[in-house]
C-alpha positions as CSV (number, residue, x, y, z in Angstrom):
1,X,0.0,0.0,0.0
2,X,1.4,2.8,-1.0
3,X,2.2,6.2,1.7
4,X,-0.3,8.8,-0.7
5,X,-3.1,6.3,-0.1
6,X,-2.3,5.3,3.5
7,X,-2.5,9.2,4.3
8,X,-5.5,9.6,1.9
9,X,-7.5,7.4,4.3
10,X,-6.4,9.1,7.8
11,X,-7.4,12.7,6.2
12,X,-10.6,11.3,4.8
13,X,-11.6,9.7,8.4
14,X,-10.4,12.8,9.9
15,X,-12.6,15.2,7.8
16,X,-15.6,13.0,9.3
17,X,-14.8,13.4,12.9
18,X,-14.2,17.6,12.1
19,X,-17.7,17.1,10.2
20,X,-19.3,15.5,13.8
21,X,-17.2,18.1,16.0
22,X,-18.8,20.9,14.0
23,X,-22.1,19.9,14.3
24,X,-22.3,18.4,18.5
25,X,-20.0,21.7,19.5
26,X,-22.1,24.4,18.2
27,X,-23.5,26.6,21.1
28,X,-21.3,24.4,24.0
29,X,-20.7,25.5,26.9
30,X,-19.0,24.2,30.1
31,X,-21.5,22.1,31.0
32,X,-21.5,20.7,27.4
33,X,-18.0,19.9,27.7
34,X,-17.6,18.3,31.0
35,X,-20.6,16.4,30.9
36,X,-22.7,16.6,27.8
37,X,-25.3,18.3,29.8
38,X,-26.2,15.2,31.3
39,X,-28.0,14.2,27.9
40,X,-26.2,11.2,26.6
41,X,-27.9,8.4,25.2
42,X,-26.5,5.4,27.0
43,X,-26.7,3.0,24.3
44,X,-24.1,6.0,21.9
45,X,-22.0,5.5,25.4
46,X,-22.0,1.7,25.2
47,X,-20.7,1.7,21.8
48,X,-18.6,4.4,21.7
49,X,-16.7,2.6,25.1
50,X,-15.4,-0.5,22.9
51,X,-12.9,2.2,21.0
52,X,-12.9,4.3,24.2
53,X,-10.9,0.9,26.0
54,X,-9.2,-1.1,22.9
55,X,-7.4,1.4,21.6
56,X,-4.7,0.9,19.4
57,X,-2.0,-0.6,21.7
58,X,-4.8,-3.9,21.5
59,X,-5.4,-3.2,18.0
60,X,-1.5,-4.0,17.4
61,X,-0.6,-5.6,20.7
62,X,-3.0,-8.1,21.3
63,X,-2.9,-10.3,17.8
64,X,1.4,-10.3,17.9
65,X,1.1,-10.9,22.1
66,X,-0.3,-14.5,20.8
67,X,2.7,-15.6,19.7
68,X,4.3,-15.8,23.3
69,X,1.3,-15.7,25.5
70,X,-1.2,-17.6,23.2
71,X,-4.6,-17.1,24.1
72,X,-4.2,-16.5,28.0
73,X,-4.9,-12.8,27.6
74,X,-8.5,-13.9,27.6
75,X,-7.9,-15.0,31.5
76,X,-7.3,-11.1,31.8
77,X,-10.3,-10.6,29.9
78,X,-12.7,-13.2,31.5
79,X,-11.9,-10.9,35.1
80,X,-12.9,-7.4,33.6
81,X,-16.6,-8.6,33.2
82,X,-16.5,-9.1,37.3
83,X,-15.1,-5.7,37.4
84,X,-17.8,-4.1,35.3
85,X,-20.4,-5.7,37.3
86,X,-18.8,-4.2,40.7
87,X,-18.8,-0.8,38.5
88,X,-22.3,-0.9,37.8
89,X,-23.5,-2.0,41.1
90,X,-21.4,0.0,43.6
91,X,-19.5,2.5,41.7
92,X,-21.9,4.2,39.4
93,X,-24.6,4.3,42.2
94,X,-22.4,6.4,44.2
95,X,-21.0,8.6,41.7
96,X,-24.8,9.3,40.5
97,X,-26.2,10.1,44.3
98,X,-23.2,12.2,44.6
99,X,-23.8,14.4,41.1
100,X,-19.8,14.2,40.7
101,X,-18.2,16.0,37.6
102,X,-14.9,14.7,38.6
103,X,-14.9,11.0,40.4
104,X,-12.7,12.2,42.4
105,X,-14.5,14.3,44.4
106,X,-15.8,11.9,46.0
107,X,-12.0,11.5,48.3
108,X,-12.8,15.6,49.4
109,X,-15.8,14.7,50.8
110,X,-14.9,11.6,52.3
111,X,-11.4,12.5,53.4
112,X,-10.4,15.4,52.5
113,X,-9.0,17.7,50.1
114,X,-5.5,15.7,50.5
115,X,-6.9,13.0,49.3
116,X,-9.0,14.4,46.6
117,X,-6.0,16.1,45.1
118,X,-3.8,12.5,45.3
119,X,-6.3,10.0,44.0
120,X,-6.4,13.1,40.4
121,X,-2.6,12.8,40.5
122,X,-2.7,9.3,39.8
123,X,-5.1,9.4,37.5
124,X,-3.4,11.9,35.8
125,X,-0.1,10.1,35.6
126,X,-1.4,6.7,34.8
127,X,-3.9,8.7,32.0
128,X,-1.1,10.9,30.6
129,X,1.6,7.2,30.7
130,X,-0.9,4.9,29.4
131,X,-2.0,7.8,26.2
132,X,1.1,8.1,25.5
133,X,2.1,4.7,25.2
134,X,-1.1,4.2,23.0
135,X,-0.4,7.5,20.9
136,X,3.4,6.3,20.4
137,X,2.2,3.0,18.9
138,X,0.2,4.5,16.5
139,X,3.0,6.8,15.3
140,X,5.9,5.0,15.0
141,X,3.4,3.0,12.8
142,X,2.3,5.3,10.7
143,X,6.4,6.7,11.0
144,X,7.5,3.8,9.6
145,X,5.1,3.0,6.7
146,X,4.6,6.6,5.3
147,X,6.6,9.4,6.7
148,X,10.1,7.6,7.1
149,X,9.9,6.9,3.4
150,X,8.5,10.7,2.4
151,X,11.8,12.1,4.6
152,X,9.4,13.8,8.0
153,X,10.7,13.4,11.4
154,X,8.9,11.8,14.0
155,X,8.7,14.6,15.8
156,X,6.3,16.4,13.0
157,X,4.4,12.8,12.5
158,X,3.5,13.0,16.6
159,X,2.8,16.7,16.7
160,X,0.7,16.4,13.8
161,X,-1.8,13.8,15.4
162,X,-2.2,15.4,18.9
163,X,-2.9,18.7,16.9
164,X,-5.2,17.4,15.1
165,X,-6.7,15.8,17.9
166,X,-6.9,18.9,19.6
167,X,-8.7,20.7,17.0
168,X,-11.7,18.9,17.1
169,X,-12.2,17.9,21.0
170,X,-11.2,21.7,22.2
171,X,-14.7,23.2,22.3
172,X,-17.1,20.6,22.6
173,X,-15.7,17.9,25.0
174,X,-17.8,15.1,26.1
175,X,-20.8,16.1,24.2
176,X,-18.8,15.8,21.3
177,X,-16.8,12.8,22.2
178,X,-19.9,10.8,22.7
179,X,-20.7,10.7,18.9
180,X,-17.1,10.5,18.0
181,X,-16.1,7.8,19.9
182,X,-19.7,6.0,18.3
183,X,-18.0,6.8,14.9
184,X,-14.9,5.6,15.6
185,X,-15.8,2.4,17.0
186,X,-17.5,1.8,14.1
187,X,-14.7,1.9,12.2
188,X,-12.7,-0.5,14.6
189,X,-14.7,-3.2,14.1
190,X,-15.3,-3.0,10.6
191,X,-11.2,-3.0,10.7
192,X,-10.8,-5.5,12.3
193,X,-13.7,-8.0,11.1
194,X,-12.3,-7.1,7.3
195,X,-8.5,-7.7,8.3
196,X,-10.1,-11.4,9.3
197,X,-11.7,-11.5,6.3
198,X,-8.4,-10.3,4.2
199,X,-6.8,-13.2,5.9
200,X,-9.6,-15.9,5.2
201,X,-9.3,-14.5,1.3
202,X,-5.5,-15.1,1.3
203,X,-5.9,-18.7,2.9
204,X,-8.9,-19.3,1.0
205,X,-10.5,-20.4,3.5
206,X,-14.4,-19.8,4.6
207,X,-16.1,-20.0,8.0
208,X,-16.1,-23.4,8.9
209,X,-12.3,-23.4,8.1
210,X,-11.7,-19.8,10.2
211,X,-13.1,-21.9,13.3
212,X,-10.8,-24.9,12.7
213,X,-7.5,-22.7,12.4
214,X,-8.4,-21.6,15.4
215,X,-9.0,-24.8,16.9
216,X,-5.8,-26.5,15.8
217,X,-3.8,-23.4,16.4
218,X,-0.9,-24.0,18.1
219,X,-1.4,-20.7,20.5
220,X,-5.0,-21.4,21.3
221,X,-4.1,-22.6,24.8
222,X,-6.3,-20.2,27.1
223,X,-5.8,-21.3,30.6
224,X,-2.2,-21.2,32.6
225,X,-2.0,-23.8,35.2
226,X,1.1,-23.7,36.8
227,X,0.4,-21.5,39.5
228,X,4.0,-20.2,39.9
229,X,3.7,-18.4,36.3
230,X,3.0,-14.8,35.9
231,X,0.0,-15.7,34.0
232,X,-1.6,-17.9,36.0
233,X,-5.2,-18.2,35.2
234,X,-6.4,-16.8,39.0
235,X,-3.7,-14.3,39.0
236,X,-5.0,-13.1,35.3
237,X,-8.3,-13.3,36.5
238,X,-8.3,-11.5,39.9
239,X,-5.8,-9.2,38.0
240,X,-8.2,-7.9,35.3
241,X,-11.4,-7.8,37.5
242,X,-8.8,-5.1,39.7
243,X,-7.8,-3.4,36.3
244,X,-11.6,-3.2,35.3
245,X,-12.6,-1.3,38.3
246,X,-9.5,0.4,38.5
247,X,-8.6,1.5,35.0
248,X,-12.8,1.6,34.3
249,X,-14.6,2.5,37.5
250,X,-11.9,4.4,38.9
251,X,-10.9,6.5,36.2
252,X,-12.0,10.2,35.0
253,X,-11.4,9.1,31.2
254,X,-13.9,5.9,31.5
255,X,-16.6,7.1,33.9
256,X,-16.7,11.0,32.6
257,X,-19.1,10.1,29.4
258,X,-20.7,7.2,31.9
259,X,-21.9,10.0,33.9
260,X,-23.3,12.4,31.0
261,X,-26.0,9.8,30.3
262,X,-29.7,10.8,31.6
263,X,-29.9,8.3,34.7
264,X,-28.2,6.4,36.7
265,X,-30.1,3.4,35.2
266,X,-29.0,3.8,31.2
267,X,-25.7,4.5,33.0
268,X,-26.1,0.7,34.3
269,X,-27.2,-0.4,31.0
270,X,-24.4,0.7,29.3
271,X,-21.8,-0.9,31.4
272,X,-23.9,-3.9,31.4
273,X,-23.8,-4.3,27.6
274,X,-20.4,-3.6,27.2
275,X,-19.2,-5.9,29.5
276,X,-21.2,-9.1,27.0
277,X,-19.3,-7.2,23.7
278,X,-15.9,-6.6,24.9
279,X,-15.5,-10.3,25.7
280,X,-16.8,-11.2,22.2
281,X,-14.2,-8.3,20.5
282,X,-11.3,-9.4,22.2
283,X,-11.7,-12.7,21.4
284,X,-11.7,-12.4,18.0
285,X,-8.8,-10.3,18.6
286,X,-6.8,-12.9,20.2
287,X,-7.9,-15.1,16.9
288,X,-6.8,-12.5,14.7
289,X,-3.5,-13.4,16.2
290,X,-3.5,-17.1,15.3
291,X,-4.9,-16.6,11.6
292,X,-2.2,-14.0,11.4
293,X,0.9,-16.8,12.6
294,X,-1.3,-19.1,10.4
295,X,-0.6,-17.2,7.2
296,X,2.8,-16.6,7.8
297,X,3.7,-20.1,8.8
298,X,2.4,-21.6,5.4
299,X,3.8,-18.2,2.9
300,X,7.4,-18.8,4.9
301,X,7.2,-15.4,6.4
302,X,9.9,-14.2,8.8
303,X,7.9,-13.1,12.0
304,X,9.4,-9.6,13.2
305,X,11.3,-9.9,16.3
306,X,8.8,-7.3,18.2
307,X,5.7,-9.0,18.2
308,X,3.9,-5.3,17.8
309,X,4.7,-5.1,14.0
310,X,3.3,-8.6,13.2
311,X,0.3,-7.0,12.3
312,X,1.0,-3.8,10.0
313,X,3.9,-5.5,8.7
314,X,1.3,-8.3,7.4
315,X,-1.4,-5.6,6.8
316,X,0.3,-3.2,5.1
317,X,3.5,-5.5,3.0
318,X,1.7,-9.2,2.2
319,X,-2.2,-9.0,2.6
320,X,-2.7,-7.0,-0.5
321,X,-5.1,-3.4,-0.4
322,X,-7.9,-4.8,0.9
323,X,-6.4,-6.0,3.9
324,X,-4.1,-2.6,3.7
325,X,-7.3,0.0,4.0
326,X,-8.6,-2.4,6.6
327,X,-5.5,-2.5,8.8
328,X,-5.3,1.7,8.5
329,X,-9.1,2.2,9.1
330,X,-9.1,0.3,12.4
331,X,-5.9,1.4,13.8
332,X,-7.0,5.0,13.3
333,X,-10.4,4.2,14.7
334,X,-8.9,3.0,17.7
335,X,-5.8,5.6,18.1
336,X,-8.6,8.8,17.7
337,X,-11.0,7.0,20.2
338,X,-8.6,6.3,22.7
339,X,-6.5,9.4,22.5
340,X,-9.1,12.0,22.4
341,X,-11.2,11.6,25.4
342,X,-7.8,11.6,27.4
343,X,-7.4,15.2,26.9
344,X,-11.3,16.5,27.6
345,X,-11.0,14.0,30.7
346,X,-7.4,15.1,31.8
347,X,-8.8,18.8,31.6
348,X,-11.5,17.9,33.9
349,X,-10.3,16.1,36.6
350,X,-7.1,19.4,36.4
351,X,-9.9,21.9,36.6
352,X,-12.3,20.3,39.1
353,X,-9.7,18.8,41.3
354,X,-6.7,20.9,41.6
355,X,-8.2,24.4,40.4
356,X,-11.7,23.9,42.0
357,X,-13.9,25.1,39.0
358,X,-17.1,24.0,40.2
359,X,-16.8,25.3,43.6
360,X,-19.5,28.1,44.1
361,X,-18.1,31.8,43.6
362,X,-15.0,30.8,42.9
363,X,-14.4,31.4,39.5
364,X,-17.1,33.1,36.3
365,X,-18.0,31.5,33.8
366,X,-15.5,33.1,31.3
367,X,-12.7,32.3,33.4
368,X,-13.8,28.7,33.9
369,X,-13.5,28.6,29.8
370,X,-10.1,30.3,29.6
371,X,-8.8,28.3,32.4
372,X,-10.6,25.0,30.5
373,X,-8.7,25.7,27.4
374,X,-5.4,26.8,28.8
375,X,-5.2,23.6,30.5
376,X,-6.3,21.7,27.0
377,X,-3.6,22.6,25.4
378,X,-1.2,22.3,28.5
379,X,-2.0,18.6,28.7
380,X,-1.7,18.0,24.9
381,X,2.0,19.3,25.0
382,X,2.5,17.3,28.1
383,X,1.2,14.3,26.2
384,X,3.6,15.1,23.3
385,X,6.6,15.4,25.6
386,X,6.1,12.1,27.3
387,X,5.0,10.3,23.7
388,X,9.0,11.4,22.8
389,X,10.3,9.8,26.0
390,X,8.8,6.6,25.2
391,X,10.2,6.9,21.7
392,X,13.7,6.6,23.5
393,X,13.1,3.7,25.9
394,X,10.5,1.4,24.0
395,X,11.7,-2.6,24.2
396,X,9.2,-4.3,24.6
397,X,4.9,-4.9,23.3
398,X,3.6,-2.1,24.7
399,X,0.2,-4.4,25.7
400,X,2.1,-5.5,28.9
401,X,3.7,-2.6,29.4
402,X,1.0,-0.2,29.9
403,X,-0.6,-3.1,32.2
404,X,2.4,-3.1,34.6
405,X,2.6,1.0,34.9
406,X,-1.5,0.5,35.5
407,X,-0.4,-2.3,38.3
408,X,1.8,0.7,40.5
409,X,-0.6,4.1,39.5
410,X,-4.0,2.6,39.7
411,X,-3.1,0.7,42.6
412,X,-3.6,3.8,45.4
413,X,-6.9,4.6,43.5
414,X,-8.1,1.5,44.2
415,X,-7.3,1.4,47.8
416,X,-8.2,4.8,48.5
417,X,-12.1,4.2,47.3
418,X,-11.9,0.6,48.5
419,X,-11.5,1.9,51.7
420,X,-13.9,4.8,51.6
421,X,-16.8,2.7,50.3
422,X,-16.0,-0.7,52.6
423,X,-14.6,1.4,56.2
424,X,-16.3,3.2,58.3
425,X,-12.9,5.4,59.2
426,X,-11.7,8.6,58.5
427,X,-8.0,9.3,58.1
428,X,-5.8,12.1,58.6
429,X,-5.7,13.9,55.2
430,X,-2.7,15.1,55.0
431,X,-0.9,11.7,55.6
432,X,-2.7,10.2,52.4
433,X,-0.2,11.5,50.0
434,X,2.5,9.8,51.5
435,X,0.8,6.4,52.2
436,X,0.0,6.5,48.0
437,X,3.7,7.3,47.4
438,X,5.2,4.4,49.5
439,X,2.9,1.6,48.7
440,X,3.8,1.5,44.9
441,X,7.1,2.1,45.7
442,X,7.2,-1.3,48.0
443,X,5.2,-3.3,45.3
444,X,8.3,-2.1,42.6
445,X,10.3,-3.7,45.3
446,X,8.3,-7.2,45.8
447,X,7.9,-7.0,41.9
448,X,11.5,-7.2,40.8
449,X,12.5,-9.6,43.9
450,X,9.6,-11.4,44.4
451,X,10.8,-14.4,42.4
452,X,14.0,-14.9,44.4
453,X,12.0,-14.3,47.8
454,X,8.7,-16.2,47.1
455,X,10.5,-19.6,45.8
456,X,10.3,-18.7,42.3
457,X,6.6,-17.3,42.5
458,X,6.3,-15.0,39.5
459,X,4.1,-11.5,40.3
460,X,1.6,-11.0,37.4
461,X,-1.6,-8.6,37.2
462,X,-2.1,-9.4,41.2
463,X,0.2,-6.4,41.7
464,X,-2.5,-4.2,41.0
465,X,-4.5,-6.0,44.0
466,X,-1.4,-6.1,46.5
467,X,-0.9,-2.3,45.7
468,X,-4.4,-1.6,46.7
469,X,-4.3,-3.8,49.7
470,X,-1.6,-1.7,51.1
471,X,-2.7,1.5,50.4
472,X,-5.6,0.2,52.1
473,X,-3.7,-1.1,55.5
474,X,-1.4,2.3,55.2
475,X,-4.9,4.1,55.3
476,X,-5.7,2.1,58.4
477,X,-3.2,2.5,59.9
478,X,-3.3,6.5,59.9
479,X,-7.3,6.2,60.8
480,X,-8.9,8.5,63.2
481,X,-11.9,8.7,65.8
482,X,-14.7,11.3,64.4
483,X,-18.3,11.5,65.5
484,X,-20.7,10.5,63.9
485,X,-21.1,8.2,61.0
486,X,-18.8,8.5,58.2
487,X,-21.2,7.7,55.9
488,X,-23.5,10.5,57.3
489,X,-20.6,12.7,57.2
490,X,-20.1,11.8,53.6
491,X,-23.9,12.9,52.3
492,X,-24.1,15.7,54.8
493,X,-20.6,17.1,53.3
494,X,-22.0,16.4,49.7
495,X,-25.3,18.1,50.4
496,X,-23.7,21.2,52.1
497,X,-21.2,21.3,48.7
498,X,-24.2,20.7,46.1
């Protein structure tokens, strides 16, 4: 596929998505962009989620991870629909009685401002990381295929896409997102049921003989056994129920859009569907993977040494056009879809949490905008900046390595509401920051000794659980004695704020 027609797709795609920011941003205002004006049909949410949490690291990652993991990602997989059910029956609830803009609101009133401002940091950092690493992907894909060959830096490619993302999310935020990440999910799918298709063509082979490859595959193994293995299937599966609810329910970027639907019940609905679809997308993901080592076990291909370019390298050299336009269509899908919501929801949890928009008198309304857009483009050079940093350190499929930075920055998040929602305690405030600091930092510890001190026991996902254990007994252990309930406290504070 040539690099004119490669970049005659991406333009064409992104003319629709200006086309759909035009139309949803017209007369938005603050309330628009933080949370759609609580108008979102949940069933636009739903869809537009499956982009919202593939992106393209699984777009890429996912079908090349089979060659060394086989099909045990699906053990990860199997866990997040636990997680989504805890989302929909404990998180959302709250979040809804509350009326939260950012989630994280919920710490200040049940802790303090401390703790509000620590459980935004991490989200932040882990946002800002795992965007990055998703953006990168994309790039150095489209780097290598189009712009390497046409002479323009890297530096240009990357700036070009964030720009471009900015342009269309900077006015109309969620409201507009909502419809673009429906869009764009689209578009995923269709890429990557037509890149099984351009597969099948090559192979002639038709549906019966799509379900045997997959059968006989050598990497269709799904369950780990050997419960000393990183991947162990309970390890996996405790492991992604954590992620779920930490990288789902506990994050601005995921729950913002949930909470711009009309009700707390299509809210519910929406998590509930997705959680029956992304089981069914990913495993046609993981069998991507398999048709993919298929093909280039019977043409003789050389598999690339970094299992990430297994796929474009297929797509885009040996597939043919078909397979070519497919490959681009759902790799942009799922690059826009992850990427741009990062920046309305990093905005929002900046503004709410650390500059206290929504607080009463504090601020107009024009200066809530100018601060909102100021801190737009802020975070979209931020997110440039760390994209470049991982352009100098990348080793390794980025799949597992946005999973382990998850394990150490979502882990505090999940303690902190874990204990909120579970204790009846209140802590000292100010001693919260610390507590999130040091518990990571002792996981990193276990996690690069563990095997040496545990008899050869191999730490996988459950790091993200361990992380928000001790948060957990760190928040303990600085507890103190307040009258009253602290539940009571919580929706007496709420109702005095609201």
């Amino acid at each position: 596929m040539s690099p004119g027609l490669i970049l005659a797709c991406i333009g064409g795609y992104f003319a629709f998505l200006l086309l759909i920011a035009w139309y949803t941003s017209r007369h938005a205002t603050n309330e628009s962009y933080f949370l759609g004006n609580r108008a979102s049909p949940w069933y636009a949410v739903a869809f537009g989620l499956i982009g919202d949490s593939l992106s393209g690291v699984t777009f890429i990652s996912v079908p090349g991870q089979v060659g060394k993991a086989n099909f045990s990602y699906l053990q990860v997989v199997f866990g997040y629909v636990v997680g989504y059910l805890v989302i929909a029956g404990i998180l959302l609830p709250l979040y809804y009685r509350l009326r939260l803009t950012s989630i994280y609101t919920y710490l200040r009133d049940r802790f303090g401002p401390s703790s509000q401002k620590t459980g935004a940091f991490f989200f932040l950092v882990s946002r800002t990381i795992g965007a990055a690493a998703r953006l990168y992907l994309t790039a150095s894909v489209i780097q290598l295929f189009v712009f390497d060959r046409w002479g323009i830096h890297f530096v240009t490619t990357v700036a070009t896409i964030i720009g471009l993302i900015l342009l269309y999310t900077y006015k109309g935020g969620i409201k507009t997102l909502v419809w673009t990440d429906t869009f764009q999910s689209s578009f995923l799918l269709a890429g990557l049921v037509l890149s099984v298709v351009a597969v099948a063509r090559q192979m002639d082979w038709g549906v019966v003989d799509l379900f045997n490859a997959v059968a006989h595959s050598p990497h269709s193994k799904v369950f780990v056994s050997d419960w000393k293995h990183p991947n162990f299937v309970l390890k996996d599966f405790l492991g992604g129920a954590a992620i779920a609810m930490a990288m789902t329910g506990l994050d601005q970027n995921m729950m913002q859009k949930n909470l711009s639907c009309r009700s707390l019940g299509e809210a519910q609905k929406n998590i509930y569907s997705f959680s029956i679809v992304v089981v069914f997308v990913n495993l046609l993901f993981v069998s991507l993977g398999a048709f993919l080592y298929s093909y280039s076990s019977a043409k003789s291909l050389a598999v690339p040494k970094l299992t990430d370019h297994l796929f474009p390298t297929l797509a885009l050299q040996h597939l043919g056009t078909f397979a070519a336009v497919a490959f681009v269509i759902g790799l942009t899908a799922a690059t826009f879809s992850s990427a741009d919501s990062v920046l309305t929801t990093l905005t929002t949890s900046f503004c709410v949490d650390f500059l206290g928009t929504e607080r009463p008198g504090k601020f107009t309304e024009q200066q809530k905008t100018w601060s909102r857009h100021a801190a737009h483009i802020g975070f979209s050079v931020l997110l440039l900046a760390v994209i470049l940093a991982f352009w100098a350190v990348n080793e390794e499929a980025l799949i597992g390595a946005v999973l382990k930075i998850a394990g150490y920055t979502y882990g505090p998040l999940l303690g902190l509401f874990a204990f909120g929602i579970c204790c009846k305690t209140r802590v000292h405030d100010p001693w919260v920051p610390l507590v999130c600091v040091v518990t990571p930092a002792l996981c990193y510890v276990l996690s690069r000794n563990g095997s040496k001190w545990l008899g050869g026991y191999g730490i996988g996902y459950e790091l993200l659980i361990l992380n928000g254990l001790l948060t957990a007994l760190g928040l303990f252990l600085c507890r103190r004695k307040v009258g009253g309930d602290p539940v009571d406290l919580l929706h007496s504070s709420a109702l005095q704020e609201r």
